[in-house]
C-alpha beads as a LAMMPS data file, in Angstrom:
LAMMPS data file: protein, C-alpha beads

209 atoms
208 bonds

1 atom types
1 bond types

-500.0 500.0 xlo xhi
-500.0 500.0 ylo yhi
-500.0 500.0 zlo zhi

Masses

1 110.0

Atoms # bond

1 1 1 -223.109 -368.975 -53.803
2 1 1 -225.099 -372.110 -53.955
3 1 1 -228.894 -372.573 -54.294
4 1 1 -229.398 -373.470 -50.933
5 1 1 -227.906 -370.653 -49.512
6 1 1 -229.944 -368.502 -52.401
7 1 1 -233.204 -370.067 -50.677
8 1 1 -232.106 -369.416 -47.347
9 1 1 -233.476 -365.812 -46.440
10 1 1 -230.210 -364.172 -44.281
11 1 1 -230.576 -363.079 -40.441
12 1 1 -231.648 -359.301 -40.058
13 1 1 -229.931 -357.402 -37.435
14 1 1 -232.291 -355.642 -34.960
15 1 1 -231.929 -352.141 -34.732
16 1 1 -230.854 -351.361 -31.437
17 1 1 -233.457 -351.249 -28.481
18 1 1 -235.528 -353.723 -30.610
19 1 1 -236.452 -357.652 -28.878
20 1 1 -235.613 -360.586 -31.099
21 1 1 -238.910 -362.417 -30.912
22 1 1 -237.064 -365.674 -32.197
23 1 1 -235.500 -365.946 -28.595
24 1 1 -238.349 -364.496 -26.822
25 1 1 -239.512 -366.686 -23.359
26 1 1 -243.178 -368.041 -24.024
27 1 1 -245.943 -369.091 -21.247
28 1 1 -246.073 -372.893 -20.386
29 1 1 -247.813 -374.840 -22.663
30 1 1 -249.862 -378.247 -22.060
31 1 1 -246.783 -380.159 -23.429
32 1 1 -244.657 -377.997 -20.510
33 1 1 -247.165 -379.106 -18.019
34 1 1 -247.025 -383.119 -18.657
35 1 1 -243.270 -382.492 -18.076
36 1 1 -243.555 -381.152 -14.933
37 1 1 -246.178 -383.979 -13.946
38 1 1 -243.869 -386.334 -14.814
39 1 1 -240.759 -384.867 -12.912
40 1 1 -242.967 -384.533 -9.879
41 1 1 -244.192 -388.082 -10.232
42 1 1 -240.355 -389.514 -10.489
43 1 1 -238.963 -387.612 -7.636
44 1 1 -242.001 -388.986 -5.592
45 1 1 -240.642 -392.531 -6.391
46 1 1 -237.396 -391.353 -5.528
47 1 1 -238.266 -390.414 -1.922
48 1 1 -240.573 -394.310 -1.636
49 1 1 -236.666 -395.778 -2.321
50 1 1 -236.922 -395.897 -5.842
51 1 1 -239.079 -398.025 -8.683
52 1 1 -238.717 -401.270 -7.435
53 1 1 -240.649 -400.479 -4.277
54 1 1 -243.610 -398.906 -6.056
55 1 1 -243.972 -401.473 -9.255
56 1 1 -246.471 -403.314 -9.275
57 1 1 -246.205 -406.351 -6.677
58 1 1 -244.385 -404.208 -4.292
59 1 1 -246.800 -402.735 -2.197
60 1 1 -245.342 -403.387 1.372
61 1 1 -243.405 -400.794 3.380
62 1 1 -239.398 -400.451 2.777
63 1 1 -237.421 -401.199 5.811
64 1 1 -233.913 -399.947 6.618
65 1 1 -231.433 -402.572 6.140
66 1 1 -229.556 -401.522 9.234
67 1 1 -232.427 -402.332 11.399
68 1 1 -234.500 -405.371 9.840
69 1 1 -237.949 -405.786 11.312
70 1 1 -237.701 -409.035 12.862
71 1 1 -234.571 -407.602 15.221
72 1 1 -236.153 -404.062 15.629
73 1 1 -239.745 -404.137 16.281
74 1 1 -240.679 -400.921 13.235
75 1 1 -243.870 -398.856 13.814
76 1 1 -246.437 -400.489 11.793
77 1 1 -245.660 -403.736 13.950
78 1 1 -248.352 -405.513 16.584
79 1 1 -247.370 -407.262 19.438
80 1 1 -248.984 -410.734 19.673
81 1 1 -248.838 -413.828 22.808
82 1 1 -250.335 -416.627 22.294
83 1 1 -251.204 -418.867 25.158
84 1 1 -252.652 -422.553 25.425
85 1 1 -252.820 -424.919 28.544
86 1 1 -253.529 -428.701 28.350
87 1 1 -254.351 -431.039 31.429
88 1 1 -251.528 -433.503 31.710
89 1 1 -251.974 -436.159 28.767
90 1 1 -253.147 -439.615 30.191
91 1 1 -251.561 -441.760 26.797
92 1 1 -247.308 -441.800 26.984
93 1 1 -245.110 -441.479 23.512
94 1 1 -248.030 -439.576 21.617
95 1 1 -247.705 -435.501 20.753
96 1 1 -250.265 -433.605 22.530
97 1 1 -251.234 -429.730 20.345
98 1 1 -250.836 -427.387 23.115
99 1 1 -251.196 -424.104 21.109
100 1 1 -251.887 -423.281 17.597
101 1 1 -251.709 -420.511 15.749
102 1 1 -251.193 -418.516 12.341
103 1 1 -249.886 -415.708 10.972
104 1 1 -251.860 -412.915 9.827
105 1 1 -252.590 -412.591 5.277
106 1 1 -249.961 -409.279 4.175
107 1 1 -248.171 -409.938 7.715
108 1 1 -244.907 -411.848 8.005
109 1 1 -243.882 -412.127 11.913
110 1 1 -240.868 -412.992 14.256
111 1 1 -241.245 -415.345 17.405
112 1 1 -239.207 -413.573 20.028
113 1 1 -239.729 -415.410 22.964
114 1 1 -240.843 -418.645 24.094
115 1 1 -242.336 -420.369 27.383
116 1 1 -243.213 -424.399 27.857
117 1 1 -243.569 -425.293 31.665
118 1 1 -245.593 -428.172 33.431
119 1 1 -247.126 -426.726 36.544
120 1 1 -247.875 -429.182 39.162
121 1 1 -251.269 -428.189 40.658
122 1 1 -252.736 -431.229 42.976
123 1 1 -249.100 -431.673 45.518
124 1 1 -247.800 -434.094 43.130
125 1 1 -244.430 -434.157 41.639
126 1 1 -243.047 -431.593 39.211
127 1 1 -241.065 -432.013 36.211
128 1 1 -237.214 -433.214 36.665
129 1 1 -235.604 -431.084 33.918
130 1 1 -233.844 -432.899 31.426
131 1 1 -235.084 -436.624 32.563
132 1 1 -237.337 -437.049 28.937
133 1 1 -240.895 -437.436 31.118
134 1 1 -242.030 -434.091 28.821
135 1 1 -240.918 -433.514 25.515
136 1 1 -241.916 -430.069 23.666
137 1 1 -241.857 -429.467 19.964
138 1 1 -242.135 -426.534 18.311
139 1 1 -243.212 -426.396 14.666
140 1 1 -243.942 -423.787 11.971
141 1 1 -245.736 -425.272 8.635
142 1 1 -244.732 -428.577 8.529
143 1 1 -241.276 -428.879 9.851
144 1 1 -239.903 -428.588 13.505
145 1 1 -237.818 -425.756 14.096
146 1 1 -234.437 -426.238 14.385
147 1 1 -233.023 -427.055 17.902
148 1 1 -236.722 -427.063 18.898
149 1 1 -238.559 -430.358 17.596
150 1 1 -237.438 -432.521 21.207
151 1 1 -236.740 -430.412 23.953
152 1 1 -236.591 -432.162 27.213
153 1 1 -236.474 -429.028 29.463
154 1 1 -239.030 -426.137 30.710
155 1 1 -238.412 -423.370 27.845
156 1 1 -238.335 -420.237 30.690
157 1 1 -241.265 -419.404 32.829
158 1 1 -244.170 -417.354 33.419
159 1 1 -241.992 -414.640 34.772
160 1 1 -238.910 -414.976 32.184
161 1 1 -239.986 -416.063 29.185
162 1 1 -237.454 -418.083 27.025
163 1 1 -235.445 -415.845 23.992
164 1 1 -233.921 -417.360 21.116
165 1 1 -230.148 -416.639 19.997
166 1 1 -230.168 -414.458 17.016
167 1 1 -232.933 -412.280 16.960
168 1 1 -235.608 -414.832 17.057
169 1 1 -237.656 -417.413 14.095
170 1 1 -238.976 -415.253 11.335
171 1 1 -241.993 -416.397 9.676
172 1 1 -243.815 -415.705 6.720
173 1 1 -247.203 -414.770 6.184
174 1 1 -249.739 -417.551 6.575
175 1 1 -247.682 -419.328 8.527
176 1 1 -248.813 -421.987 10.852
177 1 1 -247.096 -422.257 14.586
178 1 1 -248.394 -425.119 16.487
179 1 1 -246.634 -426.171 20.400
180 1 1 -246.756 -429.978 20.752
181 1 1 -245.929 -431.973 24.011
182 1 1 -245.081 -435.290 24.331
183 1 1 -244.990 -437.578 27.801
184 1 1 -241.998 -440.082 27.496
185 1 1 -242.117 -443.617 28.379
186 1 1 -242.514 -443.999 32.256
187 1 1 -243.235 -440.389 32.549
188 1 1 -246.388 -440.693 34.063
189 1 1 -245.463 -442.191 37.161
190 1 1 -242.892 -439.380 37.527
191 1 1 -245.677 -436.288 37.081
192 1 1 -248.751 -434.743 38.800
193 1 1 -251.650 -435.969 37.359
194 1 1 -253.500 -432.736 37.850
195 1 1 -250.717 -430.384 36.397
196 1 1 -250.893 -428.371 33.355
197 1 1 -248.743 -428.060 31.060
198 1 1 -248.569 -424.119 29.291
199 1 1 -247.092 -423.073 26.038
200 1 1 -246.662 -419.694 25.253
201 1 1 -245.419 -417.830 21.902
202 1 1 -244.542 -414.094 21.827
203 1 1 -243.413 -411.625 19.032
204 1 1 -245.336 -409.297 16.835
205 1 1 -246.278 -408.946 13.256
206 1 1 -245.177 -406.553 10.657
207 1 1 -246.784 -405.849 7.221
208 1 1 -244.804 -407.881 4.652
209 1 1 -242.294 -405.889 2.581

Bonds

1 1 1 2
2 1 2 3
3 1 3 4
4 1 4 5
5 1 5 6
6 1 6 7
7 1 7 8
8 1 8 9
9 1 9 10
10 1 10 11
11 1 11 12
12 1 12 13
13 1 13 14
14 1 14 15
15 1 15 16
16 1 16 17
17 1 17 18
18 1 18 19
19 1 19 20
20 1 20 21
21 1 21 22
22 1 22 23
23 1 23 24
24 1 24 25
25 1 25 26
26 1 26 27
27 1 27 28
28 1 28 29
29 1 29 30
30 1 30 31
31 1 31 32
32 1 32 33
33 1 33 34
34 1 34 35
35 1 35 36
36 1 36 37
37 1 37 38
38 1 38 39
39 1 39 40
40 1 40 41
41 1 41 42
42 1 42 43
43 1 43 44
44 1 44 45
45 1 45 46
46 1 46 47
47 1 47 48
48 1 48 49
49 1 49 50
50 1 50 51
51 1 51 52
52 1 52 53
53 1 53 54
54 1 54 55
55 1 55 56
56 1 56 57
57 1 57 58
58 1 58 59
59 1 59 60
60 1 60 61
61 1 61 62
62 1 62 63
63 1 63 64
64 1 64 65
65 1 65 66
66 1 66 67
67 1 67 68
68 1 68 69
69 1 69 70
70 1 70 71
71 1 71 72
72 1 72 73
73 1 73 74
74 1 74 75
75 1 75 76
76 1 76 77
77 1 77 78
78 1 78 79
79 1 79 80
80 1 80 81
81 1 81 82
82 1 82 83
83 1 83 84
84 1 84 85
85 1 85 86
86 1 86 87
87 1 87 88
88 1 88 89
89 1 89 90
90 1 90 91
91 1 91 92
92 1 92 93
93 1 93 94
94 1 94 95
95 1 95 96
96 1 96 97
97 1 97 98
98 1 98 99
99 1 99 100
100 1 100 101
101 1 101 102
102 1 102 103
103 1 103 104
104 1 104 105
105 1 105 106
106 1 106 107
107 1 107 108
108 1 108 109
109 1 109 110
110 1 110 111
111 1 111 112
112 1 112 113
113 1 113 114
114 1 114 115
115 1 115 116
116 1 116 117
117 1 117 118
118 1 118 119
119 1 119 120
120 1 120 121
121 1 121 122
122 1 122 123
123 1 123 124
124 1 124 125
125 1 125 126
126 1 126 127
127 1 127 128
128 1 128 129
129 1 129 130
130 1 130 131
131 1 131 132
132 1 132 133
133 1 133 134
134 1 134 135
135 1 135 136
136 1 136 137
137 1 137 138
138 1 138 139
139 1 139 140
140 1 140 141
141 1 141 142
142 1 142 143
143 1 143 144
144 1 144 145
145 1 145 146
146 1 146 147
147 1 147 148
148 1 148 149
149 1 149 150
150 1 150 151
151 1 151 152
152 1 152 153
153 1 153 154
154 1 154 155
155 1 155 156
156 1 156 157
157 1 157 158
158 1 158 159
159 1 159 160
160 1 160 161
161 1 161 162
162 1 162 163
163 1 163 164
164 1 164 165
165 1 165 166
166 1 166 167
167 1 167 168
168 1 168 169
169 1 169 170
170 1 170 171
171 1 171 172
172 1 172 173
173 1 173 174
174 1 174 175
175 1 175 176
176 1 176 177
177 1 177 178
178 1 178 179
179 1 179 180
180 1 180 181
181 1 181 182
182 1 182 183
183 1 183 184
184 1 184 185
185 1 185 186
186 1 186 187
187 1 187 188
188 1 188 189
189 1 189 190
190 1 190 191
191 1 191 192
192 1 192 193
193 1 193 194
194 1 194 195
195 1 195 196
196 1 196 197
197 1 197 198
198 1 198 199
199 1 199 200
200 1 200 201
201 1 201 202
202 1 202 203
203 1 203 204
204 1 204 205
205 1 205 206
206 1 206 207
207 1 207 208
208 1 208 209
């Protein structure tokens, strides 16, 4: 026998009936009860989606993929239409703001439909689609969106508003949508002077994942 084993003191059988306090099952401690804080605080950031969408800088609300906000319209979203109405320009060939607006801080937003229409209001003569006498542009930030910066025909009406391909234009928070209209050369001859020409811009918002 060794001296460590002389310094270990040997295991004493319990008589029978006896407990063996080494293995006996002791009340939570504080140490036991930061454990269970902790496992109760992880499997709450498993049921938010996990720890990316509770860091910090995550804040927003965690869509499902299958049904993206800007094709679905989710709960938290508000509808918004923007309307704006402009006499008939009197200057040709310059870009007339029609209807202006911007997207809500923490918000981004979709544009699901669109109408631009000239309404002839004094017997004159209305616009003859496709001839270039009215020209609509429609821009977000500083760029024109695409298939949408010269468009030489009424975008739908009041009644049937005009819907993109695709879902619609998604937009970021903060953005800015403006509606310009242009008269082309000659147009003016062509057009009621007393019409009115109305842009309008529907979709909703929806707080920014």
């Amino acid at each position: 026998m060794n001296q460590m084993s002389q310094l270990r003191p040997a295991a004493e059988a319990c008589p029978a009936g006896a407990i063996n306090l080494q293995f006996r099952v002791k009340p939570p401690n504080e140490y036991d009860h930061c454990l269970l804080r902790e496992t109760d605080f992880w499997r709450a950031v498993v049921r938010a989606g996990g720890i990316g969408c509770v860091a910090q800088g995550r804040k927003g609300p965690v869509y499902d993929p299958a049904r993206p906000p800007w094709i679905t319209m989710p709960s938290q979203a508000v509808r918004y239409q923007k309307m704006g109405s402009i006499l008939l320009p009197a200057v040709e060939g310059v870009d007339n703001l029609v209807l202006s607006f911007r997207v809500p801080a923490n918000y981004d937003a979709v544009i699901r439909a669109l109408v631009g229409i000239f309404v002839p209001v004094g017997g004159g003569l209305g616009l003859a689609e496709g001839s270039g006498d009215l020209v609509w542009r429609l821009q977000t930030n500083s760029v024109y969106v695409k298939d949408y910066g010269a468009v030489t025909t009424s975008l739908g009406d009041l009644s049937s508003p005009h819907s993109f391909v695709g879902g619609g234009i998604r937009l970021r928070a903060n953005s800015l949508v403006r509606c310009w209209v242009r008269v082309g050369v000659g147009g003016l001859a062509n057009l009621d002077p007393l019409g009115r020409i109305i842009c309008i811009v529907m979709g909703w918002n929806y707080p920014a994942p």
